[in-house]
C-alpha positions as CSV (number, residue, x, y, z in Angstrom):
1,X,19.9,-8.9,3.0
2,X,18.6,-6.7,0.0
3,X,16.7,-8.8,-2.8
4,X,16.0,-7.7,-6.5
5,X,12.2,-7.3,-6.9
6,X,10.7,-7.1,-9.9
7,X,8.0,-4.7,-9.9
8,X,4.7,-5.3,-12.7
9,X,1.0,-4.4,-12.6
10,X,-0.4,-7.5,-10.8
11,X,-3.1,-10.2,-12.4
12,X,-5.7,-11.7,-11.8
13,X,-3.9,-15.1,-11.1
14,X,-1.8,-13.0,-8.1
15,X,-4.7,-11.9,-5.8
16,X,-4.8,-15.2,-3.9
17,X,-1.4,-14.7,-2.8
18,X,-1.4,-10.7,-2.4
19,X,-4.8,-11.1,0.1
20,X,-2.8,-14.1,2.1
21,X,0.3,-11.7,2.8
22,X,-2.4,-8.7,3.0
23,X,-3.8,-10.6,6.0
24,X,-1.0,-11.5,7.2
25,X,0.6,-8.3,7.4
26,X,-2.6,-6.7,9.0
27,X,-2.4,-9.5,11.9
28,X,0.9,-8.1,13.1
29,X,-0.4,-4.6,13.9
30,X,-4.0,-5.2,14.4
31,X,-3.1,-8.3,16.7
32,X,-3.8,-7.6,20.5
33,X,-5.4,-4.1,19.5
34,X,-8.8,-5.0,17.7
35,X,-11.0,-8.5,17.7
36,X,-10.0,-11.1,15.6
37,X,-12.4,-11.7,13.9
38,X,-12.5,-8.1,12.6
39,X,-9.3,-8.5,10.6
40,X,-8.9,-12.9,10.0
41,X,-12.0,-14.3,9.9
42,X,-12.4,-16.1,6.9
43,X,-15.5,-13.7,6.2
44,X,-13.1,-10.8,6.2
45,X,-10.8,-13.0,4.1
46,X,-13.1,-12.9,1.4
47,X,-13.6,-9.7,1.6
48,X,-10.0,-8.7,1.3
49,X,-9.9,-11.2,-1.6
50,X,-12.6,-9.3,-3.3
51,X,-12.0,-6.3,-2.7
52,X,-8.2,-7.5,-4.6
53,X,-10.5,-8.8,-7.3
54,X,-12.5,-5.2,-8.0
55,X,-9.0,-3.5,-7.1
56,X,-7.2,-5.3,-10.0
57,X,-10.2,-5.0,-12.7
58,X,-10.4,-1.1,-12.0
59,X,-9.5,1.2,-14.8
60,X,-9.0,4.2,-13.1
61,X,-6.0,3.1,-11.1
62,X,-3.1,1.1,-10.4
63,X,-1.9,-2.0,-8.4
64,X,1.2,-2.5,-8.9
65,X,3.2,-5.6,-7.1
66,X,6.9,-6.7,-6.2
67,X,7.7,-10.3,-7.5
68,X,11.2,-11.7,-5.8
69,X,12.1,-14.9,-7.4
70,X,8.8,-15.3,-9.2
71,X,7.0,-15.0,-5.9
72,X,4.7,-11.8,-5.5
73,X,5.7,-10.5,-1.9
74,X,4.6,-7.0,-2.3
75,X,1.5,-4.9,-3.3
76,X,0.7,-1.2,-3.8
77,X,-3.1,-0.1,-5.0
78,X,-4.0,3.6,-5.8
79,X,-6.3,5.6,-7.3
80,X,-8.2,9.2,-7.1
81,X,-10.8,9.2,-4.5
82,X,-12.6,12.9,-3.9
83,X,-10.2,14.4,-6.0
84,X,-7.0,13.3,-4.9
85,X,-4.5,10.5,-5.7
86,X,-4.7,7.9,-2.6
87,X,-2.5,5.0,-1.8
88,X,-5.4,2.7,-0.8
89,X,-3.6,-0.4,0.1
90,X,0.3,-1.2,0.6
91,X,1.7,-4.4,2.1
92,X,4.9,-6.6,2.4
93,X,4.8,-9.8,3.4
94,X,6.2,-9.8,6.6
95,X,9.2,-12.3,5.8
96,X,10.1,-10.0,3.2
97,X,10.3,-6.9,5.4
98,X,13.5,-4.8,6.0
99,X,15.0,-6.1,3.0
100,X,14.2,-3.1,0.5
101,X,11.0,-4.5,-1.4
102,X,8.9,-2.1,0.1
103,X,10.9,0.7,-0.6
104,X,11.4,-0.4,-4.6
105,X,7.7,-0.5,-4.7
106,X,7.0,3.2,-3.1
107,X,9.9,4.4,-5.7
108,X,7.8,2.3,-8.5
109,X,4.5,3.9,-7.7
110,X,6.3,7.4,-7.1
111,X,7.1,6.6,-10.9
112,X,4.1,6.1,-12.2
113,X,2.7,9.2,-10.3
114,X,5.2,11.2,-11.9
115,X,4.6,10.1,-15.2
116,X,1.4,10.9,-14.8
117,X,2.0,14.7,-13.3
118,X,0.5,14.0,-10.5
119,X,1.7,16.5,-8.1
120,X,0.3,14.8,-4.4
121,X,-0.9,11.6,-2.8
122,X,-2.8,10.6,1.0
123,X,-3.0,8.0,2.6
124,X,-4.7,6.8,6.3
125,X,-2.2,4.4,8.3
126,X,-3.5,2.9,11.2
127,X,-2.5,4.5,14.1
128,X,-0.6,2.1,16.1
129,X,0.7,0.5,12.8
130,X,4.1,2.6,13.8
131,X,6.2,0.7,11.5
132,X,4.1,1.6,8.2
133,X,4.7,5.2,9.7
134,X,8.0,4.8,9.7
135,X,8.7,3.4,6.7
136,X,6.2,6.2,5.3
137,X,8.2,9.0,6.8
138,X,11.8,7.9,5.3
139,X,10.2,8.2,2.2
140,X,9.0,11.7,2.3
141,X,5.1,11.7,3.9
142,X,4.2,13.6,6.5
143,X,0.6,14.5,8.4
144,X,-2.2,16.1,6.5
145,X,-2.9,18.7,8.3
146,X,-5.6,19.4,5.7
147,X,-7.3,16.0,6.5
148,X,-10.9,16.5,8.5
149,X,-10.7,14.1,11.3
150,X,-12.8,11.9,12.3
151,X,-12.6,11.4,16.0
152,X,-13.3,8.3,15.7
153,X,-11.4,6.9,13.1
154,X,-8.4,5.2,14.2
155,X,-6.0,6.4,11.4
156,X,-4.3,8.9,10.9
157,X,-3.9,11.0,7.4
158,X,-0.4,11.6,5.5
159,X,0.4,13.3,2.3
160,X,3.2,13.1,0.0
161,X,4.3,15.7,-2.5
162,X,5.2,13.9,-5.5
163,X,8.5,15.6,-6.9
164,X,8.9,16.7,-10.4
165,X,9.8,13.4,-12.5
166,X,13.9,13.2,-13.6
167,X,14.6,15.3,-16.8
168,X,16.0,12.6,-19.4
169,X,18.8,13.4,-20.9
């Protein structure tokens, strides 16, 4: 089932809920793979929830969320680092997954990219997260094969050229 999101910058008052479906979406690939208590702990918590908190003050980005029924279920953060636009953060709730939030929110941020010329984006995925990879790929990201590697970094780099926003009619 498909479900109308309403996509909006997020607020302050939204970070609780975006850094309780941000862990919860981490738990589901990270689960098995890493320690617990390197992705759930409630010191880690906090951190996520900060990092939320400095993510939605910045002024040299965007986080932009999906809001089904007046419920945020979706978040997207970006911003330049070393010269290029990065997607630093994008989850779903998991019970919202498969149901086309995610993909309104990509198209969303894809927007504002092109609004703003921006002509390419990265991101890192975690390399075992194989559905964020293939939810990445429909929508048009492919390996950086510019990226320096770090051997051991468990994630692996993707770029998206942005494409040349609609002419308006």
């Amino acid at each position: 089932m498909t479900f109308v999101a309403v996509i909006r910058p997020a607020r302050p008052e939204d970070i609780d809920a975006i850094a309780a479906f941000h862990a919860a979406a981490r738990a589901t690939y990270y689960e098995g793979r890493i320690p617990v208590e390197e992705y759930a702990s409630p010191e880690v918590h906090a951190q996520v929830r900060d990092g939320w908190v400095r993510a939605v003050d910045r002024q040299d980005g965007g986080v932009l969320c999906a809001e089904v029924s007046g419920i945020v279920t979706a978040v997207a953060s970006f911003r330049v680092i070393d010269g290029s636009m990065t997607l630093t953060q994008f989850h779903v709730d998991p019970p919202s997954w498969s149901r086309g939030i995610g993909g309104a929110l990509h198209d969303a941020v894809v927007a504002a990219w092109q609004r703003d010329a921006v002509p390419g984006a990265r991101l890192e995925v975690y390399e075992h997260n194989l559905r964020a990879q293939r939810f990445y790929a429909r929508h048009g990201w492919l390996p950086d094969e510019s990226a320096v590697s770090d051997p051991d970094s468990a994630h692996l780099s993707l770029r998206l050229e942005v494409p040349a926003a609609p002419a308006r009619s």
